[in-house]
PDB file with SEQRES, HELIX, SHEET and CRYST1 records, atoms N, CA, C and O in Angstrom:
SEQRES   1 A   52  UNK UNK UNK UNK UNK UNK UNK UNK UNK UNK UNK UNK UNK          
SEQRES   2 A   52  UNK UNK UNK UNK UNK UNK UNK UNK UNK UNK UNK UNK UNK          
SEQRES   3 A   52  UNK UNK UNK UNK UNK UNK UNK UNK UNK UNK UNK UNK UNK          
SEQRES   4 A   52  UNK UNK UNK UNK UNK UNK UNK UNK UNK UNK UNK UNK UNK          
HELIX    1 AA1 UNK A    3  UNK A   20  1                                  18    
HELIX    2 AA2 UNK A   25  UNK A   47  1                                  23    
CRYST1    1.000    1.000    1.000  90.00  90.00  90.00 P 1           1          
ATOM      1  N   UNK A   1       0.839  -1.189   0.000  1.00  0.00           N  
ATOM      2  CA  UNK A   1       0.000   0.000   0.000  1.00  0.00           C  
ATOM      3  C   UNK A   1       0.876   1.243   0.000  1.00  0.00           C  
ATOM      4  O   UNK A   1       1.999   1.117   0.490  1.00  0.00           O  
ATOM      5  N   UNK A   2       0.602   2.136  -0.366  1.00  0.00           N  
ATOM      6  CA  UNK A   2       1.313   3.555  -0.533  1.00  0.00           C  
ATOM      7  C   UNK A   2       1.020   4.055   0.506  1.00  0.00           C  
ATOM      8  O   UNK A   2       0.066   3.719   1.208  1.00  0.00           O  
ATOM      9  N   UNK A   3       1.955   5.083   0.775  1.00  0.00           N  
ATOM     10  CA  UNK A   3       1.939   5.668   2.207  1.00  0.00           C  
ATOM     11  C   UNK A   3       0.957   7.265   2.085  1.00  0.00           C  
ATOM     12  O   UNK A   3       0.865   8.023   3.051  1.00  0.00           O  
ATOM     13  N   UNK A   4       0.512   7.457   1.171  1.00  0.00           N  
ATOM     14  CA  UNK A   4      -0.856   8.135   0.882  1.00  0.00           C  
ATOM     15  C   UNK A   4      -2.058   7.636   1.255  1.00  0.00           C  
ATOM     16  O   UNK A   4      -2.966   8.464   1.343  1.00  0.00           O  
ATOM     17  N   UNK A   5      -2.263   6.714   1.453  1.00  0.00           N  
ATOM     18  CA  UNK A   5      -3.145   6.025   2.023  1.00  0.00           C  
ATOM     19  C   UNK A   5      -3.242   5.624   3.524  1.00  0.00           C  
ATOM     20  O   UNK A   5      -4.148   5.779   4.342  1.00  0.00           O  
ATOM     21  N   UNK A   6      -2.181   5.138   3.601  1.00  0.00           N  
ATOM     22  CA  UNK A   6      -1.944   4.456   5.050  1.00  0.00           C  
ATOM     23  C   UNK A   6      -2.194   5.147   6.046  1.00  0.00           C  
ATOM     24  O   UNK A   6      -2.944   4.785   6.953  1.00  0.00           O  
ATOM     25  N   UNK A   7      -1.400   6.570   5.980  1.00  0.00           N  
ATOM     26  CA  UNK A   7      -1.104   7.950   6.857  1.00  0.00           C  
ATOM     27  C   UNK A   7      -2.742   8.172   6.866  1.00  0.00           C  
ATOM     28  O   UNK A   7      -3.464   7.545   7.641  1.00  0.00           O  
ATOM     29  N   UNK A   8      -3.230   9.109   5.945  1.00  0.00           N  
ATOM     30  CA  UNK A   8      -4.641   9.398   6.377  1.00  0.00           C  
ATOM     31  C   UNK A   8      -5.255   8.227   7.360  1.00  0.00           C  
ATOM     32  O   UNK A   8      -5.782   8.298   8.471  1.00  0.00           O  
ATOM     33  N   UNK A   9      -4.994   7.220   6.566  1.00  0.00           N  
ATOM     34  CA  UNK A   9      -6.194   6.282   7.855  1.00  0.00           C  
ATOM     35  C   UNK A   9      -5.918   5.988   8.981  1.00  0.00           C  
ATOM     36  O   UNK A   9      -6.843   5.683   9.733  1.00  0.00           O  
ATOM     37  N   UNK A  10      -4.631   5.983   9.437  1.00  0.00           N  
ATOM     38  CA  UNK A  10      -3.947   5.857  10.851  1.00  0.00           C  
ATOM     39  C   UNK A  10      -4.114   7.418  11.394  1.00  0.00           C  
ATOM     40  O   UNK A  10      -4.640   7.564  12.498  1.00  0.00           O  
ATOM     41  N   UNK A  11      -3.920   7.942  11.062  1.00  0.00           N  
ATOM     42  CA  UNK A  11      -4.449   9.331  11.191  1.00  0.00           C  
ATOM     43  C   UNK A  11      -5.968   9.701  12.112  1.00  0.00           C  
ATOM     44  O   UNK A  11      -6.329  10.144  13.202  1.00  0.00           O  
ATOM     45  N   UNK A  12      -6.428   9.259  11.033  1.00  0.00           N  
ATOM     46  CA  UNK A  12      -8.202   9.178  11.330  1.00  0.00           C  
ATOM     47  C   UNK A  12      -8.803   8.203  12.371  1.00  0.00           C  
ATOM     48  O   UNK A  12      -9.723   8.526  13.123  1.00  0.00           O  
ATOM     49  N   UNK A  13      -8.114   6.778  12.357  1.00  0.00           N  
ATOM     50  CA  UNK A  13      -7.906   6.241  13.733  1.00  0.00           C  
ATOM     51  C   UNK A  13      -7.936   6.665  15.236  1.00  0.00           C  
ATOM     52  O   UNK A  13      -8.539   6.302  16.246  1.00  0.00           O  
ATOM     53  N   UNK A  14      -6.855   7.753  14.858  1.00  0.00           N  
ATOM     54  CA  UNK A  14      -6.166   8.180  15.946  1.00  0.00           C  
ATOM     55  C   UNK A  14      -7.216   9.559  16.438  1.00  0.00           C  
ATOM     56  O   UNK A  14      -7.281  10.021  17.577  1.00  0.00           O  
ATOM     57  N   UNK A  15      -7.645   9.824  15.759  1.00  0.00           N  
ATOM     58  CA  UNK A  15      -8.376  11.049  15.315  1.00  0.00           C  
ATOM     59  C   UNK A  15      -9.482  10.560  16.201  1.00  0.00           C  
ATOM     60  O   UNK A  15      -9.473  10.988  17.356  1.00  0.00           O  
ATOM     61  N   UNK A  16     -10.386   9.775  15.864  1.00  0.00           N  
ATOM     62  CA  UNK A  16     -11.585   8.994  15.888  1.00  0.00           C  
ATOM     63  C   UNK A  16     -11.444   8.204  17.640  1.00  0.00           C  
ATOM     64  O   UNK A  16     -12.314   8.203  18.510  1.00  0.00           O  
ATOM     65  N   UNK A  17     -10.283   7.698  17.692  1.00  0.00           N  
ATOM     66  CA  UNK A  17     -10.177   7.340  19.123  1.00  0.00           C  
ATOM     67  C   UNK A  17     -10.413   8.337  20.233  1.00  0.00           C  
ATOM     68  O   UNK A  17     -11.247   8.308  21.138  1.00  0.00           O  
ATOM     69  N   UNK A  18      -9.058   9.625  19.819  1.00  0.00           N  
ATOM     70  CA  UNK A  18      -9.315  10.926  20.807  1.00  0.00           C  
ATOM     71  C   UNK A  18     -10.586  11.286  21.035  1.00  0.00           C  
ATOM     72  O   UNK A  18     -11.145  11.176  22.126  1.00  0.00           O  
ATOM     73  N   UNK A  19     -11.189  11.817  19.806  1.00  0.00           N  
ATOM     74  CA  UNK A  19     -12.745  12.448  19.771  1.00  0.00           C  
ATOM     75  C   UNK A  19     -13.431  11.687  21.212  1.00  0.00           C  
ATOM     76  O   UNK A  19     -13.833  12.134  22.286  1.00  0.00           O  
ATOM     77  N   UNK A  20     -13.293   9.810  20.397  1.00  0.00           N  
ATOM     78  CA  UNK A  20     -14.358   9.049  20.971  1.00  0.00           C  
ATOM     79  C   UNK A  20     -14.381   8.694  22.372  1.00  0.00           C  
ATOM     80  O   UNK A  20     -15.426   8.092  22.617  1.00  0.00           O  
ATOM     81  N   UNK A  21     -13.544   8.848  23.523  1.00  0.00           N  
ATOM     82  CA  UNK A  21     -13.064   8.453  24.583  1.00  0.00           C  
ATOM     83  C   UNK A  21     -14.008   8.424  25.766  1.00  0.00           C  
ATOM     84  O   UNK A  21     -13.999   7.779  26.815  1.00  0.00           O  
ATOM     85  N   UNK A  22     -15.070   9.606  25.105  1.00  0.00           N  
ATOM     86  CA  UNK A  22     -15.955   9.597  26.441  1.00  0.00           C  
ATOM     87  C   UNK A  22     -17.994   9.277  25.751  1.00  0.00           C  
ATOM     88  O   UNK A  22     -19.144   9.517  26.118  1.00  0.00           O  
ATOM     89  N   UNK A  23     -17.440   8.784  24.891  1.00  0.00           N  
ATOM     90  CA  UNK A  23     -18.782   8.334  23.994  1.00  0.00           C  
ATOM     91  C   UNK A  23     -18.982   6.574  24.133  1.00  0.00           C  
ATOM     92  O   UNK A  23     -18.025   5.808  24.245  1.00  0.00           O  
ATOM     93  N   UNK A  24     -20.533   6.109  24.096  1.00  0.00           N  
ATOM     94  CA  UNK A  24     -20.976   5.183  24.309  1.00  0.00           C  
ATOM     95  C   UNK A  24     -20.706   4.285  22.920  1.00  0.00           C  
ATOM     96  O   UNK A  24     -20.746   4.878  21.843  1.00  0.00           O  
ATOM     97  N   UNK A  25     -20.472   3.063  22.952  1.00  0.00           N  
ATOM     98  CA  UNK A  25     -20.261   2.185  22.082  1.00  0.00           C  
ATOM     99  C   UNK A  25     -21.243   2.733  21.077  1.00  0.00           C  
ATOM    100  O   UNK A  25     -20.662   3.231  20.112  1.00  0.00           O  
ATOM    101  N   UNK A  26     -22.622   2.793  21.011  1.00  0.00           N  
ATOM    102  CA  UNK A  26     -23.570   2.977  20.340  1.00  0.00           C  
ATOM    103  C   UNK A  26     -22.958   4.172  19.125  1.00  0.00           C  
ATOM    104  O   UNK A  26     -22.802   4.152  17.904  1.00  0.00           O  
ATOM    105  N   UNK A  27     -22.728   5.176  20.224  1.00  0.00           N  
ATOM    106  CA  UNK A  27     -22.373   6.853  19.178  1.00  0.00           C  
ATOM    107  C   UNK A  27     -21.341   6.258  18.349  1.00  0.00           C  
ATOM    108  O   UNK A  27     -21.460   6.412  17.133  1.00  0.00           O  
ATOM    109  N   UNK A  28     -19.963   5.352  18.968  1.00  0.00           N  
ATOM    110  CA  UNK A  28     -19.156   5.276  18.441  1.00  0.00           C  
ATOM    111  C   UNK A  28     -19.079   4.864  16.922  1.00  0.00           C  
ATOM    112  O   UNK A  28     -18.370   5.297  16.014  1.00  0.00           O  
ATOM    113  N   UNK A  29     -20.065   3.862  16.950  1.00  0.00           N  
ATOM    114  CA  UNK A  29     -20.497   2.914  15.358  1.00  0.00           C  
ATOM    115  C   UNK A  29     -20.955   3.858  14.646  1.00  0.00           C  
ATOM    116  O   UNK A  29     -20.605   4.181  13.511  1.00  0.00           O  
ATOM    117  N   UNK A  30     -21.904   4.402  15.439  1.00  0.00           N  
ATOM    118  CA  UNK A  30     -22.569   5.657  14.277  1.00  0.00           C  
ATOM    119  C   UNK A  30     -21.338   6.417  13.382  1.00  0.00           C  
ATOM    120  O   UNK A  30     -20.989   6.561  12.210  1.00  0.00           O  
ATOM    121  N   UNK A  31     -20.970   6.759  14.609  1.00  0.00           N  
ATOM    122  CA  UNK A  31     -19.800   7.896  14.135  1.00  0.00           C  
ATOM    123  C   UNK A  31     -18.929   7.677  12.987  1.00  0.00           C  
ATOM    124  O   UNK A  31     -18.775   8.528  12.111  1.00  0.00           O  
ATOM    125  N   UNK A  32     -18.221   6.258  12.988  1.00  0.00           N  
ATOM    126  CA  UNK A  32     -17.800   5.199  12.215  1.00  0.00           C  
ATOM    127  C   UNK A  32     -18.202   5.315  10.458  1.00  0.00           C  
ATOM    128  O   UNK A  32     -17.684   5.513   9.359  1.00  0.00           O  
ATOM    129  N   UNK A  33     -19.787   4.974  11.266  1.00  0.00           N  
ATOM    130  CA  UNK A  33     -20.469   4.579   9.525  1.00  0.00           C  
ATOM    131  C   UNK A  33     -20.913   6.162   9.066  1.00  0.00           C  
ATOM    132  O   UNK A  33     -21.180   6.154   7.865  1.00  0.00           O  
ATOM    133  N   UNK A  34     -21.036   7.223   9.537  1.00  0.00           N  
ATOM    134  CA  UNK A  34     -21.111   8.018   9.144  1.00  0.00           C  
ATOM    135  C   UNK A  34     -19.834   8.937   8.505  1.00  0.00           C  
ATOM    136  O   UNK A  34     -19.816   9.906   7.747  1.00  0.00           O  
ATOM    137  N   UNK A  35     -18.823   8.189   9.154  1.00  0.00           N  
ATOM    138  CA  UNK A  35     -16.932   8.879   8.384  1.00  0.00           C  
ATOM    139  C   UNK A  35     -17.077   7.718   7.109  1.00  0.00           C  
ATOM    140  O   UNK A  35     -17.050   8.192   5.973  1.00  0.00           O  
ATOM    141  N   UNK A  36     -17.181   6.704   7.200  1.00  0.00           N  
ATOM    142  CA  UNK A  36     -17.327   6.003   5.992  1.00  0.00           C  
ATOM    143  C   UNK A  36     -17.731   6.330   4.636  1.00  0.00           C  
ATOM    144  O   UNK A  36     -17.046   6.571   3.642  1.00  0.00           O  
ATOM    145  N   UNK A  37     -19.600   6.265   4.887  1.00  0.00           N  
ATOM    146  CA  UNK A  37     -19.884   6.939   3.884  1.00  0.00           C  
ATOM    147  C   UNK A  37     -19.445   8.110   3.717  1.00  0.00           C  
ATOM    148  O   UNK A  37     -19.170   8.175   2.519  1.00  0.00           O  
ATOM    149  N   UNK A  38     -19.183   9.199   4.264  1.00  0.00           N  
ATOM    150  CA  UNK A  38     -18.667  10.830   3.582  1.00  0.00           C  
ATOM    151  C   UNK A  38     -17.431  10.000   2.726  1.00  0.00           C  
ATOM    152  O   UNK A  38     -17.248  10.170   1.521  1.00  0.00           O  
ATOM    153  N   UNK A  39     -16.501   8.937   3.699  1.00  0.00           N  
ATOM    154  CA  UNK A  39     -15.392   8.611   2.367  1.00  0.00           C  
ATOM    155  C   UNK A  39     -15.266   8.164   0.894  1.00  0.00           C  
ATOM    156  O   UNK A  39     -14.451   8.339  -0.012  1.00  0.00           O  
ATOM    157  N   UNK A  40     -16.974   7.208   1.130  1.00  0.00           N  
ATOM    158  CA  UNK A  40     -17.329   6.285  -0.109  1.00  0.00           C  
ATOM    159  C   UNK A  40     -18.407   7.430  -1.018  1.00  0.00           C  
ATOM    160  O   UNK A  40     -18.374   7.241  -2.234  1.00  0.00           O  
ATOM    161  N   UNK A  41     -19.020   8.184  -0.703  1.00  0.00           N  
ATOM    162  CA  UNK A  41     -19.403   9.458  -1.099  1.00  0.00           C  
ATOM    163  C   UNK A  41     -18.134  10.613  -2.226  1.00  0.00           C  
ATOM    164  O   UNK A  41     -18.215  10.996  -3.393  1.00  0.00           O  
ATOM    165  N   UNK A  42     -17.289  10.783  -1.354  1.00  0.00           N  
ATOM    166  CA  UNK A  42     -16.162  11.343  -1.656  1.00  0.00           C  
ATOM    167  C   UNK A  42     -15.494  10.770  -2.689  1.00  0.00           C  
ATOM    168  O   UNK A  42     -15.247  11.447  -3.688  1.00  0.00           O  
ATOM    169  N   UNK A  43     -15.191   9.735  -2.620  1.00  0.00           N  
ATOM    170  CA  UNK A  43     -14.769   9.216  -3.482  1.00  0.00           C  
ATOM    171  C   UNK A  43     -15.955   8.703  -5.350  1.00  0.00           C  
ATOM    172  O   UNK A  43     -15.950   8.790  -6.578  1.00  0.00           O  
ATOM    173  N   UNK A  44     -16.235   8.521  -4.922  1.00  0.00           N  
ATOM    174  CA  UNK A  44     -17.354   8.225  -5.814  1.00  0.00           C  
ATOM    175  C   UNK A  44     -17.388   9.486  -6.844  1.00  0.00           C  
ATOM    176  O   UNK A  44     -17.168   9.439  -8.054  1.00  0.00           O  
ATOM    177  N   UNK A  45     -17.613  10.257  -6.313  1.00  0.00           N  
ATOM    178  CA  UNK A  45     -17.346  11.629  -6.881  1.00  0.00           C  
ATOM    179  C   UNK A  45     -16.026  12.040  -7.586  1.00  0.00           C  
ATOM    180  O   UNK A  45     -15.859  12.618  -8.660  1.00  0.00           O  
ATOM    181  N   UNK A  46     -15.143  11.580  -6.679  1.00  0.00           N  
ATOM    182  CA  UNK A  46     -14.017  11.896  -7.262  1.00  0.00           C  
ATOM    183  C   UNK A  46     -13.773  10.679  -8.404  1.00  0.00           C  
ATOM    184  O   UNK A  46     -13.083  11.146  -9.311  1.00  0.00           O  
ATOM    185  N   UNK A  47     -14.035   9.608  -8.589  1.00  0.00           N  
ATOM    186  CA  UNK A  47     -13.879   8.824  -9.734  1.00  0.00           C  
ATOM    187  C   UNK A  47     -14.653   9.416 -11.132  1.00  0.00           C  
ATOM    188  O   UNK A  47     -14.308   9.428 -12.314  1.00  0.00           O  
ATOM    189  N   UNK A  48     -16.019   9.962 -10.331  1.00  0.00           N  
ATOM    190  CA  UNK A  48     -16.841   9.901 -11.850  1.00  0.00           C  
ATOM    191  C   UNK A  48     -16.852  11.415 -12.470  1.00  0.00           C  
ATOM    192  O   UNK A  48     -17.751  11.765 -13.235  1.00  0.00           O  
ATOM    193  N   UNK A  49     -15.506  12.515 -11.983  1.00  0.00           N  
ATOM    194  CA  UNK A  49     -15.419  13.410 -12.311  1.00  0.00           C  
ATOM    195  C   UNK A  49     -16.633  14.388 -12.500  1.00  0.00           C  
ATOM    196  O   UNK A  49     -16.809  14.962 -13.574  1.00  0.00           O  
ATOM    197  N   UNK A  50     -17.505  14.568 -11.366  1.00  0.00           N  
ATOM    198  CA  UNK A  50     -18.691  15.108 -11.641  1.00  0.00           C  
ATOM    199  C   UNK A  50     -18.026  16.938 -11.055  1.00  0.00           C  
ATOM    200  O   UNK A  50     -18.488  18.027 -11.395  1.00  0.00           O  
ATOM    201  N   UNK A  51     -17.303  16.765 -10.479  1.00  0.00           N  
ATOM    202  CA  UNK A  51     -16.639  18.341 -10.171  1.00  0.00           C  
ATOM    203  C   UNK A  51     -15.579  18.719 -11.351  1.00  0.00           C  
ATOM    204  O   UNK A  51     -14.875  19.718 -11.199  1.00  0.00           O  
ATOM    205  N   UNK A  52     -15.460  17.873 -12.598  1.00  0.00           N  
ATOM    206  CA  UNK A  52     -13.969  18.486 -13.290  1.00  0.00           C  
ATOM    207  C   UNK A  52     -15.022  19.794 -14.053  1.00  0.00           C  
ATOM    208  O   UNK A  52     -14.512  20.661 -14.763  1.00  0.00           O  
TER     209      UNK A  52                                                      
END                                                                             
């Protein structure tokens, strides 16, 4: 894997842990699937060049 990749997501990990420390398992998943999709969203977009 390229280290363009790797970094952001260890990143966001780390990111996602701090935030989450005083949140209930429940929020946590949410939180999760809601960074997800914005990524699979994001991306999607960015493949089908709908911003060029």
């Amino acid at each position: 894997m390229k280290l363009e990749i790797i970094v952001p997501v260890l990143m966001s990990c780390a990111l996602l842990w701090w935030v989450s420390q005083g949140m209930s398992w429940s929020r946590k998943l949410a939180v999760a699937a809601v960074t997800l999709a914005v990524i699979v969203v994001v991306l999607i977009v960015e493949r089908s060049g709908v911003l060029r």
